[in-house]
DOSEVO-60228 format. One record per residue (C-alpha): residue number from 1; residue in three letters; x, y, z. Coordinates in nm, 2 decimals. Layout:
NUM,ALA,X,Y,Z
...
END
This chain:
1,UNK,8.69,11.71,15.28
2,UNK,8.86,11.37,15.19
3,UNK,9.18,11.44,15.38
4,UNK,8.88,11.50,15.70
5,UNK,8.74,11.18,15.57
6,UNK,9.03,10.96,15.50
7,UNK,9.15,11.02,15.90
8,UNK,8.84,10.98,16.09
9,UNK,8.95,10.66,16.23
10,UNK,9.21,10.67,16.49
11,UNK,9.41,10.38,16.34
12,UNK,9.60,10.60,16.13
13,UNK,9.74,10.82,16.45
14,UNK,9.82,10.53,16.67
15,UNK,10.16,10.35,16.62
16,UNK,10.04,10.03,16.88
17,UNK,9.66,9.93,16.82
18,UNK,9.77,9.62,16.99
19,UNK,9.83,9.76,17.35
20,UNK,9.48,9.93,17.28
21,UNK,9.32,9.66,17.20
22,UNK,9.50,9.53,17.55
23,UNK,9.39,9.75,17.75
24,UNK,9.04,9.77,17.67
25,UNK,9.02,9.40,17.69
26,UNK,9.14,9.41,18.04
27,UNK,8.89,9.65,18.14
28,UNK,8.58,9.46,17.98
29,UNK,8.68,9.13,18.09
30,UNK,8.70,9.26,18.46
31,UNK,8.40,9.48,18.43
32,UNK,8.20,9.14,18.27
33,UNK,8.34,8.94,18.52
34,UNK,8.24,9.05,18.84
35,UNK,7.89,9.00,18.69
36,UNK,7.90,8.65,18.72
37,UNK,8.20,8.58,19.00
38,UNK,7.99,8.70,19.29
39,UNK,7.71,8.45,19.29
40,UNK,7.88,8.13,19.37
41,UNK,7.97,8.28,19.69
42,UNK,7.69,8.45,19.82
43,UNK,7.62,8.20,20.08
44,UNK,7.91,8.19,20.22
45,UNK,7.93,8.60,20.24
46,UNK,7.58,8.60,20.40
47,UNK,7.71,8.36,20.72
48,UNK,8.04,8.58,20.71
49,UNK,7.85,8.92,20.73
50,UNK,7.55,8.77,20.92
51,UNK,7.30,8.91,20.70
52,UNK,6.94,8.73,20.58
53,UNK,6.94,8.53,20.23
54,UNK,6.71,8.88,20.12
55,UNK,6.98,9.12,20.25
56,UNK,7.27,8.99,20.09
57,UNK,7.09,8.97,19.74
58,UNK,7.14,9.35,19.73
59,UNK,7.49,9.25,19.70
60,UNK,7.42,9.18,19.31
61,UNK,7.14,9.35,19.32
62,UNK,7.32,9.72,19.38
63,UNK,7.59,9.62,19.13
64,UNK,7.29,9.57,18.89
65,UNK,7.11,9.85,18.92
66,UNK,7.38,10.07,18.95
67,UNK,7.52,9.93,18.57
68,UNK,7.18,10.00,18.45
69,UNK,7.09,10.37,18.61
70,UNK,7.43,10.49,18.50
71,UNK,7.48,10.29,18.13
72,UNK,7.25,10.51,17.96
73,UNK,7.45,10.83,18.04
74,UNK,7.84,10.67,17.97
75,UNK,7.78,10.83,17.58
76,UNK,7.73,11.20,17.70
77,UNK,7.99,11.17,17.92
78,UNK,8.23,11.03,17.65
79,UNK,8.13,11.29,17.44
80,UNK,8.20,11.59,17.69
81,UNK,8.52,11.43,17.82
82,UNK,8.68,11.20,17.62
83,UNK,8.66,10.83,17.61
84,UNK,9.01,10.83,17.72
85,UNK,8.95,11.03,18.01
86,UNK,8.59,10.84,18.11
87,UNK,8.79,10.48,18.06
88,UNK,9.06,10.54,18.27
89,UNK,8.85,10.69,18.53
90,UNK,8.61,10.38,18.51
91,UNK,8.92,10.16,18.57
92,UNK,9.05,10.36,18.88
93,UNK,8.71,10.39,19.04
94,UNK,8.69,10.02,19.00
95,UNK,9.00,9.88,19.09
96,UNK,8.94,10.09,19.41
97,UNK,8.61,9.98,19.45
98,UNK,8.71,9.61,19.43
99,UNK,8.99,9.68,19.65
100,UNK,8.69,9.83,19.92
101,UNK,8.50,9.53,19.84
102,UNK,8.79,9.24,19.93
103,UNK,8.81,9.46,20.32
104,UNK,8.42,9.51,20.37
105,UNK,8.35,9.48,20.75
106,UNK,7.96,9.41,20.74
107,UNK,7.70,9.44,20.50
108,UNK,7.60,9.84,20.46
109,UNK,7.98,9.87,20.37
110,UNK,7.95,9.62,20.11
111,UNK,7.70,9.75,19.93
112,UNK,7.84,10.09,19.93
113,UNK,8.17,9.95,19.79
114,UNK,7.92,9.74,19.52
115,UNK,7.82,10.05,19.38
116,UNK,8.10,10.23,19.37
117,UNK,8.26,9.92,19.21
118,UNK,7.98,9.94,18.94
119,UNK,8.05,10.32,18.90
120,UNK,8.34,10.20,18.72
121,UNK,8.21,9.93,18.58
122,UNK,7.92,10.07,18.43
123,UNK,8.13,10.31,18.17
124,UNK,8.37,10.07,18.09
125,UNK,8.18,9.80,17.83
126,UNK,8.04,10.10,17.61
127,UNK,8.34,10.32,17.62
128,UNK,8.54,10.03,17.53
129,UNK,8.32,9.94,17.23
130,UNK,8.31,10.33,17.14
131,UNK,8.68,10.35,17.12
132,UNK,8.70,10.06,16.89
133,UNK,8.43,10.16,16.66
134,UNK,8.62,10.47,16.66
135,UNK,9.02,10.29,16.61
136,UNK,8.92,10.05,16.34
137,UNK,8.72,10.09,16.00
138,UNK,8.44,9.89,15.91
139,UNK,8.60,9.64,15.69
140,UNK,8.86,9.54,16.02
141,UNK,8.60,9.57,16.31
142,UNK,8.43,9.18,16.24
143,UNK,8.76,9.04,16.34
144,UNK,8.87,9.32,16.64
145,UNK,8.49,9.28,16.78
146,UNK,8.54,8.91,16.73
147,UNK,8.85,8.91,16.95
148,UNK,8.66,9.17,17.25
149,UNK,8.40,8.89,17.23
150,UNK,8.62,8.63,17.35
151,UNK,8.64,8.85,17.71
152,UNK,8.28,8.89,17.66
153,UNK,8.19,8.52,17.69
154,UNK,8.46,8.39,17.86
155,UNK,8.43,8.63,18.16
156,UNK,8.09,8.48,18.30
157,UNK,8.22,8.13,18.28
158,UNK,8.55,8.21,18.44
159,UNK,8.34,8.37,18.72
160,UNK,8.18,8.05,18.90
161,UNK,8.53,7.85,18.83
162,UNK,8.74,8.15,19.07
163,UNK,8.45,8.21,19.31
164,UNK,8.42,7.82,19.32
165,UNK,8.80,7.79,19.36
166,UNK,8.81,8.07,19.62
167,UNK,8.52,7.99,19.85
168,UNK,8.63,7.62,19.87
169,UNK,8.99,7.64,19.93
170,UNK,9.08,8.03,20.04
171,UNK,8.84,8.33,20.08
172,UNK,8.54,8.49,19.95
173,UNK,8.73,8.81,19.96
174,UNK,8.97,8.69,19.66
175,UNK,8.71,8.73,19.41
176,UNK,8.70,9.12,19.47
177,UNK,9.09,9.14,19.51
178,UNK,9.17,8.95,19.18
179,UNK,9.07,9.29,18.99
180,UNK,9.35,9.48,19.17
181,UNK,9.63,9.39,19.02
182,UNK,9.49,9.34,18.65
183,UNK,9.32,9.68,18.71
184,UNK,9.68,9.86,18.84
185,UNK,9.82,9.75,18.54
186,UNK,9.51,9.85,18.31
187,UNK,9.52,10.18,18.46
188,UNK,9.93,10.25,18.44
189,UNK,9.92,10.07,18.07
190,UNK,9.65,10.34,17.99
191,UNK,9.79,10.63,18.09
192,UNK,10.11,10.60,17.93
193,UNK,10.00,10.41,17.61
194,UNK,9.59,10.48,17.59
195,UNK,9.52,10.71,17.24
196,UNK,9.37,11.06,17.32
197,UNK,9.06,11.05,17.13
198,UNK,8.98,11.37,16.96
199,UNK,8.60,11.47,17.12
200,UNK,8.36,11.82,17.14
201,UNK,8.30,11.95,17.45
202,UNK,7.91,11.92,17.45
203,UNK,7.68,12.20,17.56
204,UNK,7.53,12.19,17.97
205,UNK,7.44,11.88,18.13
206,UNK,7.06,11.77,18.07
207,UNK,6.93,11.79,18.42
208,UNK,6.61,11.71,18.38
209,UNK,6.68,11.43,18.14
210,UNK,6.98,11.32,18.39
211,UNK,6.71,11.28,18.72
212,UNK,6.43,11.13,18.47
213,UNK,6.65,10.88,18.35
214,UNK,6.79,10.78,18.69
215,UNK,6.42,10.75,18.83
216,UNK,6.32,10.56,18.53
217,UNK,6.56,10.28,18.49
218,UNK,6.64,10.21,18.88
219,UNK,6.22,10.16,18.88
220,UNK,6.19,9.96,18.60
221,UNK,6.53,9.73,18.66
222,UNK,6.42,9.71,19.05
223,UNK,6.06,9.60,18.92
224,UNK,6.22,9.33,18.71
225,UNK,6.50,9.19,18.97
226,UNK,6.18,9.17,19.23
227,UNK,5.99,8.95,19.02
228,UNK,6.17,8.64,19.17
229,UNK,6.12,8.65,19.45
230,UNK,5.76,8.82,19.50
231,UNK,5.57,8.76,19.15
232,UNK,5.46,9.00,18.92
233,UNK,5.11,9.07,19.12
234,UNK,5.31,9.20,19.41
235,UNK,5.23,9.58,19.46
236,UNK,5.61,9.65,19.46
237,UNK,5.68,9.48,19.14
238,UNK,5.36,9.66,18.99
239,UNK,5.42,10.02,19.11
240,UNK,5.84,10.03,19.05
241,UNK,5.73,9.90,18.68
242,UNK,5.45,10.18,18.62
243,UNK,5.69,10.39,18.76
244,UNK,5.93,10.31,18.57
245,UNK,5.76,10.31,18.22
246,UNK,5.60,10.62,18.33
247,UNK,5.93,10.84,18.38
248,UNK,6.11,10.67,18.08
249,UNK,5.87,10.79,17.86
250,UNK,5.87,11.14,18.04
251,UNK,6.23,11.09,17.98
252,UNK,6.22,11.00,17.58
253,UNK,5.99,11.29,17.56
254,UNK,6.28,11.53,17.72
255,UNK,6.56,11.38,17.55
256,UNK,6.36,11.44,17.17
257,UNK,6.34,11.83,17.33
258,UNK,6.67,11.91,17.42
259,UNK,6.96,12.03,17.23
260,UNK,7.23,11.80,17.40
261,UNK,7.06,11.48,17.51
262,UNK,7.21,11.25,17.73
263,UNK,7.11,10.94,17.53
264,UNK,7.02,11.08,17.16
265,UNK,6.74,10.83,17.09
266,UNK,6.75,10.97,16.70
267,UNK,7.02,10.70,16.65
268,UNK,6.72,10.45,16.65
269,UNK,6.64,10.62,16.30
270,UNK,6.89,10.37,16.20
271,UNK,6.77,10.06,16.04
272,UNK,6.99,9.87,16.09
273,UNK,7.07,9.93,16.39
274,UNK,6.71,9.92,16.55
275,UNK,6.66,9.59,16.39
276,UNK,7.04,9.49,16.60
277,UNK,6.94,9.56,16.91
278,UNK,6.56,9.37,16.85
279,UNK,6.74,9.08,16.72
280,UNK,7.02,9.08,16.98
281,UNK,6.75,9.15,17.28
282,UNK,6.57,8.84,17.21
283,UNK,6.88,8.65,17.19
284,UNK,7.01,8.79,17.54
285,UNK,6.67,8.70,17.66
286,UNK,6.67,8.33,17.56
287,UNK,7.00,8.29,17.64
288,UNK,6.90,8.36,18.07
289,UNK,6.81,8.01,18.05
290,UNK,7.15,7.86,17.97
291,UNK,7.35,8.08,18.19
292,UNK,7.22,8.10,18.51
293,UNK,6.92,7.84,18.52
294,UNK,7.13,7.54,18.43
295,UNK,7.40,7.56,18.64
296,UNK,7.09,7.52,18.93
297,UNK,7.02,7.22,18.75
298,UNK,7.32,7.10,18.76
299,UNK,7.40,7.16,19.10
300,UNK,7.03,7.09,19.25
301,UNK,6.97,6.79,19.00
302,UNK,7.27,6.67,18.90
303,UNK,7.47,6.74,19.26
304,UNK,7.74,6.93,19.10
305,UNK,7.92,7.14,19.38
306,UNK,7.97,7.52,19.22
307,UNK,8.36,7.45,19.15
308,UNK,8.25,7.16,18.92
309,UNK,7.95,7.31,18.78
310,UNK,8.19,7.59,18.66
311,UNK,8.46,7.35,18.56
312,UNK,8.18,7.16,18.36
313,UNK,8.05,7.51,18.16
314,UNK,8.41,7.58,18.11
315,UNK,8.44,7.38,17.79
316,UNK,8.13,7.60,17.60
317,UNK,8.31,7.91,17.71
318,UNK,8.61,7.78,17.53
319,UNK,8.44,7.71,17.21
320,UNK,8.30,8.02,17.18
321,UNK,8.65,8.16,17.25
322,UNK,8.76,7.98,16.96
323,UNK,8.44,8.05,16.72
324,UNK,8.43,8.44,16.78
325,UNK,8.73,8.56,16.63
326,UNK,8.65,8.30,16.32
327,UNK,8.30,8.46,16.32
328,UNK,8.46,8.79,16.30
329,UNK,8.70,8.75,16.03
330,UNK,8.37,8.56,15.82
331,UNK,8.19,8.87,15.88
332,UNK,8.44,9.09,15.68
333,UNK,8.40,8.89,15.39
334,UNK,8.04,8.79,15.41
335,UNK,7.84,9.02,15.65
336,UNK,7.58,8.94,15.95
337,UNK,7.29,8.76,15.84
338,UNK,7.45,8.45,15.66
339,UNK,7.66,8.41,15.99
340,UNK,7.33,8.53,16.20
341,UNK,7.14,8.28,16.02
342,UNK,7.32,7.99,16.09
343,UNK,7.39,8.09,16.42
344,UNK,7.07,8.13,16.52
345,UNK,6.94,7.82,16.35
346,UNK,7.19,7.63,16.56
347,UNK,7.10,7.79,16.87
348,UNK,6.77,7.67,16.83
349,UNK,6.81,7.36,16.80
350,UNK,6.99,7.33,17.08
351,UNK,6.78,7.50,17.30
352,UNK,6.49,7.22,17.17
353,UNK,6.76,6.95,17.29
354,UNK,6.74,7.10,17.61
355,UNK,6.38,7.02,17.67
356,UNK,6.40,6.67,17.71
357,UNK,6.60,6.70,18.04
358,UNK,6.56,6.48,18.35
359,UNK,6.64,6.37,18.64
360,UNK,6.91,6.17,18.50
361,UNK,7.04,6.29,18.15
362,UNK,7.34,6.20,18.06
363,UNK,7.63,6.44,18.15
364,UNK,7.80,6.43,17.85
365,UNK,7.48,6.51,17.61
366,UNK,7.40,6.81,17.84
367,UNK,7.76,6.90,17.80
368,UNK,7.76,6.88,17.42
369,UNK,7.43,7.07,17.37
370,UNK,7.57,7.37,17.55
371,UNK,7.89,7.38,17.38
372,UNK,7.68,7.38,17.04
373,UNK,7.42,7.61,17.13
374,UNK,7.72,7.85,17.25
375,UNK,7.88,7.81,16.97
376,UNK,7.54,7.92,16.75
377,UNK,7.56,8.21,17.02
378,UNK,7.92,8.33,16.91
379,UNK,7.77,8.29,16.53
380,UNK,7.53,8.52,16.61
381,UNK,7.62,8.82,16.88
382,UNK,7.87,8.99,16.78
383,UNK,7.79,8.99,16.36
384,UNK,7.45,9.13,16.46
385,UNK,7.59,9.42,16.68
386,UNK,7.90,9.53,16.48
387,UNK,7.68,9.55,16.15
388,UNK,7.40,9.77,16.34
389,UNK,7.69,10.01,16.48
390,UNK,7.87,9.99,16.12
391,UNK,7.56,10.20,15.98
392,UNK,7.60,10.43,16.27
393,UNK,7.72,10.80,16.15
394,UNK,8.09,10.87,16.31
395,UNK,7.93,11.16,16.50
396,UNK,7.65,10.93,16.67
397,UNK,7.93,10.62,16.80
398,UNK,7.92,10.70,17.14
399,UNK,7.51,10.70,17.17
400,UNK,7.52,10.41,16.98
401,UNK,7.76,10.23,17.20
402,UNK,7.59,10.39,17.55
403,UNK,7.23,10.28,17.35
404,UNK,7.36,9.93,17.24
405,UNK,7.47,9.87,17.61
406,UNK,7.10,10.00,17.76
407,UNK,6.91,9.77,17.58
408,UNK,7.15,9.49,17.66
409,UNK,7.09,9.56,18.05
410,UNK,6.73,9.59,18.02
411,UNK,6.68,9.30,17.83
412,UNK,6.89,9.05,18.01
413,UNK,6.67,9.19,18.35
414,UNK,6.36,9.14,18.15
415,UNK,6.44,8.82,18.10
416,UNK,6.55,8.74,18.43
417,UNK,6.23,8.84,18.56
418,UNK,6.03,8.66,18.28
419,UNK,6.17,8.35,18.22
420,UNK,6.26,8.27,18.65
421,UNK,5.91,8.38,18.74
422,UNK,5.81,8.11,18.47
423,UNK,6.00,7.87,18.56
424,UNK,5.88,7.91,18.94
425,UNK,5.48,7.91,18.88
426,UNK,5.56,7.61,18.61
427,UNK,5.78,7.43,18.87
428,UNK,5.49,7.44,19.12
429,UNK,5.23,7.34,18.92
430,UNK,5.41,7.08,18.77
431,UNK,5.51,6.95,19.16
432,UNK,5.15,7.01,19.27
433,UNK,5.00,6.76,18.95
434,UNK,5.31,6.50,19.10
435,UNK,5.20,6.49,19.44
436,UNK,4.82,6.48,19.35
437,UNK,4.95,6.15,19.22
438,UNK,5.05,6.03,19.55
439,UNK,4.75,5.81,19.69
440,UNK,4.66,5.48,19.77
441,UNK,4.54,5.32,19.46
442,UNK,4.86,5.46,19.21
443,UNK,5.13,5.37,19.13
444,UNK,5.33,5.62,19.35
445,UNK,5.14,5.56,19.61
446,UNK,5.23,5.20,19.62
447,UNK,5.58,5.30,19.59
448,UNK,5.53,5.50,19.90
449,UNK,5.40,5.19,20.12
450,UNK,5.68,4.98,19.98
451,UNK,5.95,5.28,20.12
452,UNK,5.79,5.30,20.37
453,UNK,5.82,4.90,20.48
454,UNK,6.15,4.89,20.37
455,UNK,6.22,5.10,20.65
456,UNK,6.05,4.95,20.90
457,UNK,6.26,4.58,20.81
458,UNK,6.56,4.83,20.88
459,UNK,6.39,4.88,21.22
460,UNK,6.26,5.23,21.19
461,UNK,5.87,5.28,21.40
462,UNK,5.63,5.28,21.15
463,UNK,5.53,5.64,21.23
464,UNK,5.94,5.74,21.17
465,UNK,5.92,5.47,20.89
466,UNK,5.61,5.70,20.68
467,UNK,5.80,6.01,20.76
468,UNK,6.16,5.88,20.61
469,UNK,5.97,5.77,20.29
470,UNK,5.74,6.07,20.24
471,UNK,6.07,6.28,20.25
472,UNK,6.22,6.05,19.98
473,UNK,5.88,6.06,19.75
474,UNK,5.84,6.42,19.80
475,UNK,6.23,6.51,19.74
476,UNK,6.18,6.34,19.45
477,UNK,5.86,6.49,19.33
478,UNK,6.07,6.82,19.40
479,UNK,6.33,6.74,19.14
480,UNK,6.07,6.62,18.89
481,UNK,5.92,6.94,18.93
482,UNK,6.21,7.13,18.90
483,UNK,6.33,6.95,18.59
484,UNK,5.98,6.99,18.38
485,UNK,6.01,7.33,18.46
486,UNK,6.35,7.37,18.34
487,UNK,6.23,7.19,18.02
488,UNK,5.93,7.46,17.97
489,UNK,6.14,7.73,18.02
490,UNK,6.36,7.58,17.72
491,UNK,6.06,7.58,17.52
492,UNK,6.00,7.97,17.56
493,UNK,6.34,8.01,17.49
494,UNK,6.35,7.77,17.18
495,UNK,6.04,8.02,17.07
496,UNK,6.25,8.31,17.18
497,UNK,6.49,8.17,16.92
498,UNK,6.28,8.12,16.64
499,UNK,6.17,8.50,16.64
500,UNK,6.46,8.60,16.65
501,UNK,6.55,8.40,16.36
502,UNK,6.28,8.53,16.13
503,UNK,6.39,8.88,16.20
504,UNK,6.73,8.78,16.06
505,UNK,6.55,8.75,15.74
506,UNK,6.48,9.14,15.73
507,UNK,6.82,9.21,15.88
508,UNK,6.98,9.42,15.60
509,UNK,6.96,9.74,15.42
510,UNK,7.10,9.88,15.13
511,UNK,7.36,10.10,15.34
512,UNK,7.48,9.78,15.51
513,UNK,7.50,9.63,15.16
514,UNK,7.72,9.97,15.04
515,UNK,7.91,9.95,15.29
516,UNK,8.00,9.60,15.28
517,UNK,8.07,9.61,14.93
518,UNK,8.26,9.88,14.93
519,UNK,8.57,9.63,15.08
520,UNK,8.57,9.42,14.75
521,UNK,8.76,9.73,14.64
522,UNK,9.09,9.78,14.56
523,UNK,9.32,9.88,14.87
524,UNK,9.33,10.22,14.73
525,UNK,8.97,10.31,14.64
526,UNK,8.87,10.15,14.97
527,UNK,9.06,10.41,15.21
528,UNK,8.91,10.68,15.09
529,UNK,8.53,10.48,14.96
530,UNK,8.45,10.32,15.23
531,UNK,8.44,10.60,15.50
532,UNK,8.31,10.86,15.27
533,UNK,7.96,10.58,15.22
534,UNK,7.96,10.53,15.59
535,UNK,7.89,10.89,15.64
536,UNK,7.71,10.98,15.31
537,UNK,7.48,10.68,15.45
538,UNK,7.45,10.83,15.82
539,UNK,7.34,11.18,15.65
540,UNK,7.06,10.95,15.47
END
C-alpha cells in the first residue's frame, strides 16, 4: 500500500519533467491563443471572403461552441485512452486544422476548418492541467501551475498584437499559420519525449449522456453568444436557453445513473473544490469587462488602431507574467486564501478606478489600473484553482480537470452575454437622456447653434451648416454614451468582485489545511504523508 502510494505521481518515473512541462505549455498557449488572435481581424476576413458582419461572427462563434460542446467530455476520454494519447491527438488535429484555416477559399470552408481547429483545441487545456496534477505533488504544483499561468494570460494579449501585426502589414491568413510550426514541433517533441500516463480503460461510452450533453451545452452557449446581438427577449435567445437548461439537467440526471459517466458530477462533493470553481466563475465573469470591453474603448474612444491597442495591454500581460509564478511559489508556503484575499481585494479596487472613465482619461492612469487589477487577477486564479483540484482524490483528476474547464467556458459566455447586453441597453439609455438634452434653451443646445454658425463663417449653406454640427453633437453624445456605459458595467463588475471576495472568506477546509500542512514536514515524512492524506481525504 505505501509503495502504491509513494509512486502515484508520475514525477518519480519521468527523468525530464522539464520537456513536459514544455510541451504542454506549447499546446495551451496555442490552444488559448487562437481565442483571442482572431478578433482583430475579422473585418478584414469578412471583405476577403465576402461574407455579412453576422456571417463571419460564426467564425468565433463555431470555435466557441465547439470548445464548449466537447470540453465536458475531454475527462472520459482521458480516462479510456490516455492523456498522452488524447494530447497528442488534440495537437495534430489542431495544427492541421490551423493549417486548413490559413488556405480557407470562402466562408463554409472556414468554419468547417474552425471547428475542426477547436476539436483539437478543446482537449488540450484540461488534459494539460490533468497531466500536471497527475506529474507533480501537491506541495510543487503552486509554482508548476504558476508557470502554465503565464501561457494562460499571456496568450489573449499576444493575440490582438499578431492579428494587429498581421492584418496591417502581411495577411490575415498568418494568424492561423503561426500554430503550424510551434504545433509540428509540439507534436514530434511529444511523441518522442511525452510520459505515458498509466490510465483504466473505462467501461462503454455513455450514449445517452454523450447526445444530452452535446444538445445541452451547444443550446445554452448559443443562447448566451446571441444575447449581443438580439437581447435576451428574443425568441431564439429564450428557447436555445430553456433548451439548454432543460437537457443539462436531463443530462445531470443521466450522468448520477450511469456506471461510467462522461463528466462524474460526484466530484462537486468536494468542498473545496465547489467553492473553486464559484469563486473562480465570478472572477472570469468580472473579468469580461477588462478583456474585451476596453480594448473597444480604447479603440472607439481613445482612437487606438488594434495594433496599438494590443501593444498598449501588452504591459498588464507582462506583469501578470511576472506575478504568477511568484504567486505560485507563495502558495506552497502559505496556501490560496491569503493570496486570494489580497488578490481579490486589489482587483476590486481597480475595477472601482475604472468607473470614472471618459472621454478623455488619461492614457497612462488607464494603463496603470489594468496592469494592477491584472496583477490582483494573477493573485487570485491560479491559487484558487490548484487548491480546489489539490483536494481532488487521484482517481477523480481528470473529471476535475474536464469539470474545472466546463465551468470556465460557461462562465466566461455567461458573462459575455450579461455584462455586453448591459452595457448595450445602459449605453442607449444613457445616449437617449444626452440627446433629450439637445434643445434650444440648454446648454447643448446653444452649443449646437454656435457649431452650427461656425460653419456657415467657413462658408457651408446653413442647411449643410445644421447637418455638419448635428453629426459633431451627436458623435459626441455617442461616445458619452458609450463611455457611461463602460463605467456601469465596471460597477457590476466591481460588485462581481466583492462577492467573490466574501466567498474567499469560507474558502478552506480542514483537508486543504492537512494537506497543506503536511509540507512543514520533514523531506522524509512528507513523501510518503502527504499523498497518503490526499487520498485518505478524497475517501472522506
Amino acid at each position: 500500500m505505501e509503495e502504491a502510494v509513494q509512486h502515484q505521481y508520475e514525477i518519480d518515473k519521468i527523468k525530464a519533467p522539464a520537456v513536459q512541462l514544455i510541451i504542454i505549455i506549447l499546446g495551451v498557449f496555442m490552444a488559448i491563443l487562437d481565442t483571442s488572435i482572431v478578433n482583430v481581424a475579422i473585418p478584414t476576413m469578412e471583405n476577403e471572403l465576402s461574407a455579412s458582419t453576422a456571417q463571419i461572427q460564426w467564425v468565433l462563434t463555431a470555435y466557441m461552441l465547439t470548445l464548449g460542446v466537447l470540453i465536458p467530455i475531454s475527462g472520459w476520454l482521458t480516462d479510456r485512452f490516455g492523456a498522452r494519447n488524447l494530447f497528442l491527438l488534440a495537437l495534430l488535429v489542431f495544427t492541421i486544422g490551423s493549417a486548413l484555416c490559413g488556405a480557407s477559399w470562402n466562408l463554409s470552408s472556414i468554419i468547417f476548418f474552425r471547428v475542426i481547429q477547436a476539436i483539437g483545441g478543446a482537449f488540450m487545456q484540461p488534459v494539460a492541467m490533468s497531466m500536471i496534477f497527475r506529474i507533480f505533488p501537491p506541495h510543487r504544483r503552486g509554482t508548476i501551475m504558476g508557470v502554465l499561468g503565464i501561457a494562460m494570460m499571456v496568450a489573449p494579449a499576444c493575440g490582438p498584437v499578431l492579428s494587429g501585426y498581421f492584418v496591417d502589414d502581411a495577411s490575415w491568413r498568418l494568424i492561423f499559420y503561426v500554430n503550424v510550426p510551434f504545433g509540428i514541433a509540439a507534436v514530434i517533441l511529444g511523441y518522442f519525449f511525452l510520459h505515458h500516463f498509466p490510465h483504466q480503460k473505462k467501461g462503454k461510452l455513455d450514449v445517452w449522456g454523450l447526445m444530452v450533453s452535446v444538445i445541452g451545452f451547444f443550446l445554452l452557449l448559443y443562447g448566451f453568444n446571441e444575447v449581443s446581438s438580439d437581447g435576451w427577449s428574443s425568441a431564439t435567445v429564450v428557447l436555445s436557453l430553456i433548451g439548454g437548461i432543460f437537457f443539462l439537467l436531463v443530462f445531470i440526471i443521466i450522468e448520477l445513473k450511469v456506471e461510467h459517466p462522461i463528466l462524474n458530477l460526484r466530484v462537486l462533493n468536494n468542498y473545496m473544490f465547489s467553492m473553486s470553481l464559484i469563486i473562480s466563475s465570478i472572477i472570469f465573469t468580472a473579468m469580461f469587462v477588462g478583456i474585451f470591453l476596453l480594448p473597444l474603448y480604447l479603440q472607439n474612444t481613445m482612437g487606438y488602431t488594434a495594433l496599438r491597442t494590443g501593444l498598449f495591454m501588452t504591459p498588464a500581460a507582462l506583469a501578470s507574467a511576472v506575478i504568477m509564478p511568484i504567486s505560485g511559489r507563495l502558495f506552497d508556503r502559505v496556501g490560496a486564501r491569503p493570496l486570494a484575499f489580497f488578490g481579490v481585494l486589489i482587483f476590486t479596487i481597480s475595477s472601482l478606478g475604472f468607473t470614472t472613465l471618459g472621454t478623455e482619461s488619461s492614457s497612462g492612469y488607464i494603463q496603470w489600473m489594468y496592469i494592477i487589477r491584472s496583477i490582483g487577477m494573477a493573485m487570485t486564479m491560479m491559487p484558487v484553482m490548484t487548491a480546489g483540484m489539490n483536494t481532488v482524490p487521484m482517481q477523480l483528476v481528470n473529471q476535475g480537470t474536464a469539470m474545472s474547464n466546463t465551468i470556465r467556458q460557461v462562465s466566461s459566455s455567461l458573462g459575455t452575454a450579461i455584462l455586453t447586453s448591459y452595457m448595450t441597453n445602459q449605453t442607449k439609455l444613457d445616449t437617449t437622456h444626452l440627446a433629450w438634452k439637445v434643445t434650444a434653451s440648454t446648454y447643448q443646445g446653444q452649443s449646437l447653434l454656435q457649431l452650427q454658425h461656425a460653419f456657415e463663417a467657413k462658408g457651408m449653406a446653413a442647411s449643410q451648416a445644421l447637418v455638419a454640427a448635428e453629426d459633431m453633437i451627436y458623435g459626441l453624445i455617442s461616445k458619452l454614451g458609450f463611455v457611461s456605459g463602460l463605467d456601469a458595467t465596471f460597477y457590476v463588475s466591481t460588485i462581481l468582485s466583492i462577492v467573490a471576495w466574501v466567498c474567499i472568506w469560507f474558502y478552506g477546509s480542514k483537508k486543504e489545511r492537512a494537506i497543506r500542512e503536511s509540507r512543514r514536514a520533514p523531506k522524509k515524512q512528507k513523501t510518503a504523508g502527504e499523498p497518503v492524506l490526499l487520498l485518505e481525504a478524497g475517501k472522506r
